[in-house]
C-alpha positions in Angstrom: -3.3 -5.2 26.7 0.5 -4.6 26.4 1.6 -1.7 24.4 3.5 -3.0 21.3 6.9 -1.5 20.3 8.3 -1.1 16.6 10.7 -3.6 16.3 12.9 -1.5 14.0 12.8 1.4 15.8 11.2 0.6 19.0 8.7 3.4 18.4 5.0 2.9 19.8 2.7 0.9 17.5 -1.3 1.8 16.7 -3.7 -1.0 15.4 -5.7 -0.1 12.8 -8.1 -2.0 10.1 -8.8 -1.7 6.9 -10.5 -3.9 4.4 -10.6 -6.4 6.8 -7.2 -6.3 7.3 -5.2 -6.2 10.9 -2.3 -3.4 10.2 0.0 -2.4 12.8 2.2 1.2 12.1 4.9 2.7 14.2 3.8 6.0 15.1 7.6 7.2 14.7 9.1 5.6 11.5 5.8 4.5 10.0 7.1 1.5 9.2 3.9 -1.4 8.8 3.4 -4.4 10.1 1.5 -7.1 9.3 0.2 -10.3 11.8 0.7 -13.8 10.3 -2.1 -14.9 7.9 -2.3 -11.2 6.8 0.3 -10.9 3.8 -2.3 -13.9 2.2 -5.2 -11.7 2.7 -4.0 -8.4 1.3 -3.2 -10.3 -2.1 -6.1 -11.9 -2.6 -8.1 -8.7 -1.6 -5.7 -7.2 -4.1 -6.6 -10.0 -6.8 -9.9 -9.2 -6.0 -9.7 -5.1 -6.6 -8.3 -6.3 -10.2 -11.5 -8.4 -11.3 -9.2 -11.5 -10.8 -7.1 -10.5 -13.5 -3.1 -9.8 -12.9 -2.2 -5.9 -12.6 -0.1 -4.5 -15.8 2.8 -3.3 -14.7 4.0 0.7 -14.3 5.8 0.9 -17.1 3.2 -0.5 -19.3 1.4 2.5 -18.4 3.5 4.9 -18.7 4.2 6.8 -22.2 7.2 6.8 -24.7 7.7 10.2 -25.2 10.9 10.3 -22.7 11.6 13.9 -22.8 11.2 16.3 -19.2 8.1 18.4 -19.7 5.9 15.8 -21.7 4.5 13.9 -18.3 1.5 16.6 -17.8 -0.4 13.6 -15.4 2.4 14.1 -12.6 0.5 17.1 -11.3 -3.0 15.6 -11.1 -4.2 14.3 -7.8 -3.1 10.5 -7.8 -6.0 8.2 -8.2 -5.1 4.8 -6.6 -4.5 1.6 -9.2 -4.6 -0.8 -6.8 -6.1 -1.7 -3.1 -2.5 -1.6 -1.5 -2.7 2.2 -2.6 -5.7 2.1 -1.4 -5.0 -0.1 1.9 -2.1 2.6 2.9 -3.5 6.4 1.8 
C-alpha cells in the first residue's frame, strides 16, 4: 500500500479507527481526514452518544456570573460532552 501524504502539508498520514470510524491524521500538522461516507457516520454515532436527542449548545452551559475568577470548573480535568471529544482525545 502507498504511503499517503497530507494534502495540506504534505506530511505523512497514519490510519487509525475509532468507534468504527476510518480516521486519517498527518503526523506533522495533525490535521484529520476523513474518507467519503465517514462525515455521515461520525454524526449519527454522535446522535447516538446523545440518546438521540440534539446537544445543548456551550453557552447554554456555561454560567452568568461574567466576572474573571468565578469559572472554578476551568481547572478540572475536562470530561468529554460529546463522542467527537471523545472520537479525537
Amino acid at each position: 500500500m502507498q504511503q499517503m501524504t497530507c494534502p495540506k502539508c504534505h506530511g505523512a498520514m497514519r490510519s487509525y479507527e475509532r468507534s468504527g470510524v476510518t480516521l486519517e491524521q498527518c503526523t506533522e500538522c495533525r490535521g484529520i481526514f476523513l474518507d467519503r461516507g465517514e462525515l455521515e457516520r461520525l454524526t449519527q454515532a454522535e446522535t447516538a452518544f446523545h440518546g438521540g436527542q440534539p446537544q445543548q449548545s456551550h453557552q447554554q452551559h456555561q454560567s452568568h456570573s461574567g466576572g474573571y475568577g468565578h469559572d472554578s470548573h476551568h481547572y478540572k480535568k475536562k470530561k468529554h460532552d460529546s463522542f467527537f471529544g471523545e472520537l479525537f482525545d
